[in-house]
C-alpha positions as CSV (number, residue, x, y, z in Angstrom):
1,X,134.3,38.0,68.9
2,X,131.0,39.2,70.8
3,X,129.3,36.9,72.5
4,X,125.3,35.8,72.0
5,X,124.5,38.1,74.8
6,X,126.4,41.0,73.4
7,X,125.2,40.8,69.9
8,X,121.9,40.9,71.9
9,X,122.7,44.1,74.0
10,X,124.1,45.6,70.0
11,X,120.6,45.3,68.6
12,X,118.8,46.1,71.9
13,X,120.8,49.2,71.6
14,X,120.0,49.9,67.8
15,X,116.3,49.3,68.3
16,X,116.3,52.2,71.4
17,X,119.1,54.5,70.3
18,X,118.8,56.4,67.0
19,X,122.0,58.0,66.8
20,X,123.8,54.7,67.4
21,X,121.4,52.7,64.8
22,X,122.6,55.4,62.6
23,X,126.2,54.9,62.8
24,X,125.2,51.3,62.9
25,X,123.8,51.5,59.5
26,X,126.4,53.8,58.3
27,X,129.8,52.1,59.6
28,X,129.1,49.2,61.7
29,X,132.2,48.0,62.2
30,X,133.3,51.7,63.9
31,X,129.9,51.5,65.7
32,X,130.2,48.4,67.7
33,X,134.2,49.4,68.1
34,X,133.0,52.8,69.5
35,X,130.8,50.6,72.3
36,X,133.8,48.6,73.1
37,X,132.6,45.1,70.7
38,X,135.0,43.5,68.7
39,X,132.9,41.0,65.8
40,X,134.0,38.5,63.7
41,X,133.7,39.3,59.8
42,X,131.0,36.6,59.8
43,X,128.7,38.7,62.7
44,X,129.6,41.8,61.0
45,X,127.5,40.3,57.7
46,X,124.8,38.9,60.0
47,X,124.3,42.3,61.5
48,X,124.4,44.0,58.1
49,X,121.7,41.9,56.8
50,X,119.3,43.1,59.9
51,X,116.6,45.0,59.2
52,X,116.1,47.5,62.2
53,X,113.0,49.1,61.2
54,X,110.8,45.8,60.7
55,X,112.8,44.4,63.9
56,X,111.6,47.6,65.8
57,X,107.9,46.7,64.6
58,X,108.1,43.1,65.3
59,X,109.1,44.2,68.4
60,X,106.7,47.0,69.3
61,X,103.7,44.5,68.6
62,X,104.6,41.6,70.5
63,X,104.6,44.4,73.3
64,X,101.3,45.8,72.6
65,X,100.1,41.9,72.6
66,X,102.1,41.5,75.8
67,X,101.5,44.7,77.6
68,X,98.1,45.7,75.3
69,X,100.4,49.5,75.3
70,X,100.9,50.9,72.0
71,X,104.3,52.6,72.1
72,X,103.9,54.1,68.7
């Protein structure tokens, strides 16, 4: 089971890293293994029903409103 901070670290890691938010997407139980996380069935479903790309704008504009730098 990963802990709050790990599952933190996962999607950190998904919203930087396009290769891995691919396998993500594509076999996330393989992809987190791969990065040395073991999740419950219950985290696994909670991470499937993430939506990277709206995270990754949510994201991107609370920088812009923080930092007023548009990283897209």
């Amino acid at each position: 089971m990963a802990t709050e901070r790990e599952m933190q670290e996962l999607l950190g890691r998904a919203l930087a890293d396009e290769a891995f938010r691919a396998r993500l997407l594509d076999d996330p139980r393989q992809a987190v293994r791969d990065v040395g996380y073991e999740l419950t069935e219950e985290q696994l479903a909670a991470l499937k029903m993430i939506d990277t790309q709206t995270l990754a704008e949510a994201l991107d504009e609370r920088l812009v409103k923080r930092t007023g730098v548009n990283l897209g």
